[in-house]
N, C-alpha and C positions, 0 to 999 in steps of 0.2 A: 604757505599757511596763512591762513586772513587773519588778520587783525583780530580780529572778533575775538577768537579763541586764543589770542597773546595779548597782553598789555603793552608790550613794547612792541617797537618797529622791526621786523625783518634784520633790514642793514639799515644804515644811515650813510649817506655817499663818500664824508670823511670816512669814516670804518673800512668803506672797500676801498678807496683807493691807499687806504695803511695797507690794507691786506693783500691787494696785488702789487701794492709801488708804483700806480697811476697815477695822473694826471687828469685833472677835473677839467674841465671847457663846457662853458656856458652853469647855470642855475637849476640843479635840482632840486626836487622836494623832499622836505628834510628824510620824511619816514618812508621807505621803502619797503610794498610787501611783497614779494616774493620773486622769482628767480624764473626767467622763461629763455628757451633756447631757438621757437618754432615761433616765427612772428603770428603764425596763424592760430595759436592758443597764448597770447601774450595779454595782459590782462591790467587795468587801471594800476599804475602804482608800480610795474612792475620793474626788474633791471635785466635788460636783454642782452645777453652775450653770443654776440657774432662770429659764433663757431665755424670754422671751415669744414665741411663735414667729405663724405667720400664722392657727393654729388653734386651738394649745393653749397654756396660761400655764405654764410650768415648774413655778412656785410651788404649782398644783393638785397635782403630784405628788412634792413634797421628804419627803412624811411614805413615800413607797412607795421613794426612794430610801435614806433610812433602814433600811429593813425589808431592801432587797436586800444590806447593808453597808457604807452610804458613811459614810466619817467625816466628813462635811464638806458642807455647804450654802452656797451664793453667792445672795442672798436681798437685795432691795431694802429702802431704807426701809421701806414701805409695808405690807409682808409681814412685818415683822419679829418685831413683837409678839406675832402670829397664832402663829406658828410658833418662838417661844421654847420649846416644850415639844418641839418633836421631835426636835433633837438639837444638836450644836455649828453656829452659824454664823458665815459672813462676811459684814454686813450691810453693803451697796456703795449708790452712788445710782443707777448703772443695770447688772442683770446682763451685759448686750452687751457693754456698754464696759471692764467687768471684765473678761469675757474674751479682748479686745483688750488690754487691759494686760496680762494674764499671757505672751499669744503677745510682745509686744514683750520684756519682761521674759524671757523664754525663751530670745528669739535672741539679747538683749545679753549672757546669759552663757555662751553656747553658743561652742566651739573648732571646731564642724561647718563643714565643707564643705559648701555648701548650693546645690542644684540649683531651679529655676522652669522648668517647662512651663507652656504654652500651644499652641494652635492651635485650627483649627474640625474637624481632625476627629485622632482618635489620642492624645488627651492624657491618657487615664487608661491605657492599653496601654503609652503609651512614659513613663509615672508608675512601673508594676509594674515593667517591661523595666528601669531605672535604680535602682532597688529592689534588683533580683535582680544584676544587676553589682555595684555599689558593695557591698554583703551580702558579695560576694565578696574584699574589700579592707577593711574593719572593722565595725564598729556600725553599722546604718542604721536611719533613723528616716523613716516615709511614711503617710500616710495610711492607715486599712483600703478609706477606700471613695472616693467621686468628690466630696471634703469640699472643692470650690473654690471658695464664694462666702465673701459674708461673715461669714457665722459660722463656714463647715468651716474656711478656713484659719486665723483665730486660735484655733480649736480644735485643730488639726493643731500649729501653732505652740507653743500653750501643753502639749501631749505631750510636746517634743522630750525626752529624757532629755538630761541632763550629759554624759554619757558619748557619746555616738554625736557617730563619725568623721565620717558624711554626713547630711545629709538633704533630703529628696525633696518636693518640694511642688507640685501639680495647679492653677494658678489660672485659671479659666472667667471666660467675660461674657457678655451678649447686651445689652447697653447700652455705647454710650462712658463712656469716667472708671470703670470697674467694675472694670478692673486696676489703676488706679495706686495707691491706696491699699493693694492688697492686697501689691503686687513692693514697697511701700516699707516695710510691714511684713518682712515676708522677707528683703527684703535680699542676694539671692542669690550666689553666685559666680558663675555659669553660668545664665544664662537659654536657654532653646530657645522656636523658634516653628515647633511643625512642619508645619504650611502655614496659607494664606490660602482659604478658598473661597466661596462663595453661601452661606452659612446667616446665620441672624439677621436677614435681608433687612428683616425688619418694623420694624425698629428702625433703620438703616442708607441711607441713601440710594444710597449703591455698593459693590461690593466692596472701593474703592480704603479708604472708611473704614473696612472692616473693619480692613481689613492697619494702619490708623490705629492703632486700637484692641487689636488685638493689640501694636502697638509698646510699647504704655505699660508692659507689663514690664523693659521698655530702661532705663527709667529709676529703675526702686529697684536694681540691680546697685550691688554695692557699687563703689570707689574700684580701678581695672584689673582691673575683671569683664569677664566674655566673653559676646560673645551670639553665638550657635547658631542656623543663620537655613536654611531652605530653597533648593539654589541652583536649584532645579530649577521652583519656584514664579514664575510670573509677576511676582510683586510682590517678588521679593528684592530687585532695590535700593531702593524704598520702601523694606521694612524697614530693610536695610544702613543707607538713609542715617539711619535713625530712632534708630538704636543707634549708628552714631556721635556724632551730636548728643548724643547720653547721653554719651558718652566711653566707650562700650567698643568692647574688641578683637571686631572681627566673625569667624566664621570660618564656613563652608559645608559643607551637605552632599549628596549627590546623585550622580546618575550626570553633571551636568557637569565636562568636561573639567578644570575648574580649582577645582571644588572640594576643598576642605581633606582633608573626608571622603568617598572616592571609592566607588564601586562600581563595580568592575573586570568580574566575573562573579558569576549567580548561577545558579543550578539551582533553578526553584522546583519543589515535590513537593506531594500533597497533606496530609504531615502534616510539614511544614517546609519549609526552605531551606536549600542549602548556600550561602555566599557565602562571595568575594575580593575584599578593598578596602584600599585603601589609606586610612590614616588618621594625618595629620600626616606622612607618611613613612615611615610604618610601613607593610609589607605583612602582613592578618593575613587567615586562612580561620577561618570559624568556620559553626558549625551554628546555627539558631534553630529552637525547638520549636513554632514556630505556621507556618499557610499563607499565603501572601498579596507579595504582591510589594511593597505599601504598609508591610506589616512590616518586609520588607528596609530597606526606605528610612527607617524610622525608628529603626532599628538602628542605623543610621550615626550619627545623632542619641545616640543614646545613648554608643555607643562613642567617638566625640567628647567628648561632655559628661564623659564619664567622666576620659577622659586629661586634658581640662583643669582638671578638680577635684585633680587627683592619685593616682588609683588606679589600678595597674597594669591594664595595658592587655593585657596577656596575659591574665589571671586573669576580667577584665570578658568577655572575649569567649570563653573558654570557660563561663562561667555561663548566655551565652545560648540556648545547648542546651537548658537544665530551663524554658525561658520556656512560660509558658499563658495564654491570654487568660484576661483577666477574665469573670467572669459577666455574659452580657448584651452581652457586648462578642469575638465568634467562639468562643468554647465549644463544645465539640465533645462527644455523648453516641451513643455505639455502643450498639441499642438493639435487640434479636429481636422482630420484626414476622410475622404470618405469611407464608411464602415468601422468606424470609432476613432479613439485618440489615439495619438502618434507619442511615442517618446524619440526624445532628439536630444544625445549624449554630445557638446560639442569638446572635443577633444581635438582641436586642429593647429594648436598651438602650436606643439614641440611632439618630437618620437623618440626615440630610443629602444633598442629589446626589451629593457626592463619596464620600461613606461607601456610599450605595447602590449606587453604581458597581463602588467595589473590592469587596463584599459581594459583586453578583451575578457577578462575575468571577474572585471563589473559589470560589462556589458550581460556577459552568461547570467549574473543574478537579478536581471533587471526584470519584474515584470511584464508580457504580453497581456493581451485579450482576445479571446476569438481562437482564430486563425492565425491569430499574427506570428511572427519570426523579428527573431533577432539577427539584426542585418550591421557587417562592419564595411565599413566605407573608409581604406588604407590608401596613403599615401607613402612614396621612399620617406626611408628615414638616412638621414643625410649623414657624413662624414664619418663611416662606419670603417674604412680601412678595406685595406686584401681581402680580408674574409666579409664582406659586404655580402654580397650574395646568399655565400650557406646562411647570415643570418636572418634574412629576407625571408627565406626560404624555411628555416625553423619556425617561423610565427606560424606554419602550418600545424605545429604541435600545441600550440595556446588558441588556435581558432577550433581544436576539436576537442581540447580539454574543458574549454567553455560552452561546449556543444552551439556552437555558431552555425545558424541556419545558410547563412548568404554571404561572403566576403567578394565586396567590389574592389578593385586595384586600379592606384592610378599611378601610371611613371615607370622607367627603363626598371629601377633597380627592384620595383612591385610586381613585376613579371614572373620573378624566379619564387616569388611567394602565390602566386596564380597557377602557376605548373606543379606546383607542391599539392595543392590543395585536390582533392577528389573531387568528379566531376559535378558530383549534386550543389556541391558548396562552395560553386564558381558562381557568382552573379557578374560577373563580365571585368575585363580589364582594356583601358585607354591607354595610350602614349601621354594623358593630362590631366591632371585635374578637370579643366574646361570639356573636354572629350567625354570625360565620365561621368559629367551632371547630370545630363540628360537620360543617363540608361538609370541612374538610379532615381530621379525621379518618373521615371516610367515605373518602376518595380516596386516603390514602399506603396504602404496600403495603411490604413487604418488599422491599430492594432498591436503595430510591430515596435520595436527597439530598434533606431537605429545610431549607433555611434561612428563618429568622423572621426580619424586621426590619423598624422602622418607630420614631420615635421615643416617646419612654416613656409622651407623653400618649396615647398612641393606642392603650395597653394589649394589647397581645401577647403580654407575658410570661405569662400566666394558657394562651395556645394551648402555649407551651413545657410549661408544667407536666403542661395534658393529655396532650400527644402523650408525653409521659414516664410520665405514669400508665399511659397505656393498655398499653402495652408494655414490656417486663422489661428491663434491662440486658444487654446483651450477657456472657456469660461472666462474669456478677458484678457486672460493671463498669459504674458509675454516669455517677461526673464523669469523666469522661476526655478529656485533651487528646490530640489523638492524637499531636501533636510528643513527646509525654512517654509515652508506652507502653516 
């Protein structure tokens, strides 16, 4: 976080070597602003921790985060000697655990109100969405990007500036036990689980363990924290009862009858929602700048969360008007094709059935021109388990209940959703991503809708890029959320 926007310094190099039990070598500068892992986004001022990761050693690249401005190296025994000429360091017995100590050391002196997401699908959307509310009631402090395992969040953690009112924290698993260290780190006021679904199966015995597994952020909530539970999800009293057990206050959200945070009415439109909910007893209307009825529903989650952190609750829900999905995550690019504009749904992020689901059921309310069709461009969705297949294979019942003109497939396990599908509403299927660019930029036209999704290993993002190369921006205009026009 810059200076700019805190009065005090980040760290100061005493403070961290308290907080990991290092050793100083050579002359830093007193005030330290911010926390870099990737010497190639390392920044003036900063303090670089020389992570060994699953590819690269950090330590290979401490002399290039010097070069870029960092005042500061986090550098094991082992490296230490090595790297005495490159600039000041903090010489630790292991970088990792360093940087779990700073994230602890972060939150013990931190005044923040601090929020924990979780779910299997929307957790980085309803991360930004609580971001952009709280923003609106003081200091916030969140993640730039989807930082949930265990490195991003004691990196996320060890960022939080002094100063911020709130902050916002994304924590993911695809294993049991993967959240409970991370919520005990954190420590949150407010945990949300904004649903339970089918993904991670490979790892999982049932869904019921899923919902297991999600609970475990129940349990680092600090001493009368609240947990933010789905009422609308099949496994909400699992949850419920899993967050009691922890000792927190439960509270709900959803279009049922009794939950906390209701959803009265909504108008869903292609470039937002208007919604009426009630929330704690509050009746509020508010606008949301993304499409999607799953949005809606996690709004409530937020506008919830929000009021029980303490920030006004008028303020939070007028913010949600400027909301845009993330990259990768429904991004929206108005694009001049020939024989009019193109819509480009980038959804290349992450998959899942349930995420596929509300994906092609955005896609289905998007408007055309002309001629045009609405066109999905799918990738496998990864670590789905034994029943991988039949579920591949059922998105052929969400691409015709969206009345989807064209589904392209890319990948082994996108096949058995290709042979599912009827023969008009095959637009072709590759063994790749790579393989399938080319047939669907042969096939869009001006006019049409088309959305990209499939999970990240399945590499899609690279078809978004094309389809965005090939054809100019609409009217200038690039990135564009259309809820934000």
């Amino acid at each position: 976080m810059p200076l700019s926007l805190f009065a005090e310094p980040l760290w100061t190099p005493p403070e961290l070597a308290l907080a990991t039990a290092g050793r100083l070598l050579g002359k830093a500068q007193d005030a330290l602003a911010g926390i870099s892992i990737d010497s190639r986004t390392a920044a003036t001022g900063d303090v670089f921790f020389a992570i060994r990761g699953d590819v690269h050693d950090g330590h290979g690249f401490v002399r290039a985060a010097f070069e870029r401005g960092a005042a500061l190296a986090v550098v094991d025994e082992a490296h230490a000697d090595d790297l005495a000429d490159a600039g000041p360091l903090l010489v630790v017995a292991d970088v990792l655990a360093a940087m779990v100590a700073t994230g602890v050391a972060a939150r013990a002196r931190s005044r923040a109100r601090i929020v924990a997401v979780t779910g299997s699908v929307g957790k980085t959307s309803t991360k930004e969405a609580l971001r952009l509310v709280l923003a609106a009631d003081g200091p916030t402090h969140a993640s730039a990007a989807s930082h949930n395992n265990h490195w991003g969040v004691p990196l996320t953690l060890s960022r939080l500036p002094r100063g911020a009112s709130y902050g916002v924290f994304e924590i993911g698993m695809n294993h049991p036990d993967e959240i409970r260290p991370l919520t005990k780190m954190v420590r949150p006021h407010v945990a949300i689980v904004t649903n339970v679904e089918p993904v991670h199966l490979a790892a999982f015995e049932s869904v019921e363990r899923i919902a297991d597994a999600k609970a475990e952020i129940f349990e680092g909530l600090v001493r009368g924290g609240h947990a933010v539970v789905n009422r609308d999800n099949p496994h909400y009293e699992r949850l419920k009862a899993a967050a009691t057990e922890a000792g927190a206050a439960v509270w709900s959200f959803g279009e049922h009858v009794s939950a906390d945070a209701r959803l009265d009415r909504a108008a869903l439109k292609p470039d937002g929602s208007t919604v009426a909910a009630t929330i704690l007893g509050d009746q509020v209307a508010f606008k949301i700048g993304a499409p999607g009825r799953h949005v809606v529903q996690n709004a409530l989650a937020v506008l919830l969360a929000a009021k029980l952190a303490g920030a006004d609750l008028a303020l939070a829900a007028l913010a949600l008007a400027g909301f845009t999905p993330p990259a990768g995550r429904g991004r929206r690019y108005e694009l001049d094709a020939p024989g009019g504009a193109l819509t480009l749904i980038d959804e290349s992020y992450n998959a899942n059935p349930a995420s596929m689901r509300a994906a092609l059921a955005l896609l289905g309310q998007t408007p055309v021109s002309g001629s045009g069709r609405r066109i999905a461009v799918l990738g496998d969705m990864l670590e789905l388990g034994e029943t991988t297949r039949e579920l591949h294979a059922k998105v052929a019942e969400a691409v015709a209940a969206a009345k989807i003109d064209l589904a392209f497939t890319a990948g082994p396990l996108m096949k058995a959703l290709h042979e599912a599908l009827p023969a008009q509403r095959r637009g072709g299927w590759a063994p790749t991503a790579a393989e399938l660019e080319p047939l669907v930029l042969e096939r869009v036209r001006g006019g049409d809708a088309v959305m990209v999704k499939g999970s990240n290993g399945s590499k899609l993002g690279p078809v978004v890029a094309a389809l965005r190369a090939r054809f100019e921006p609409a009217r200038g205009l690039d990135d564009v959320a259309l809820g934000a026009r």
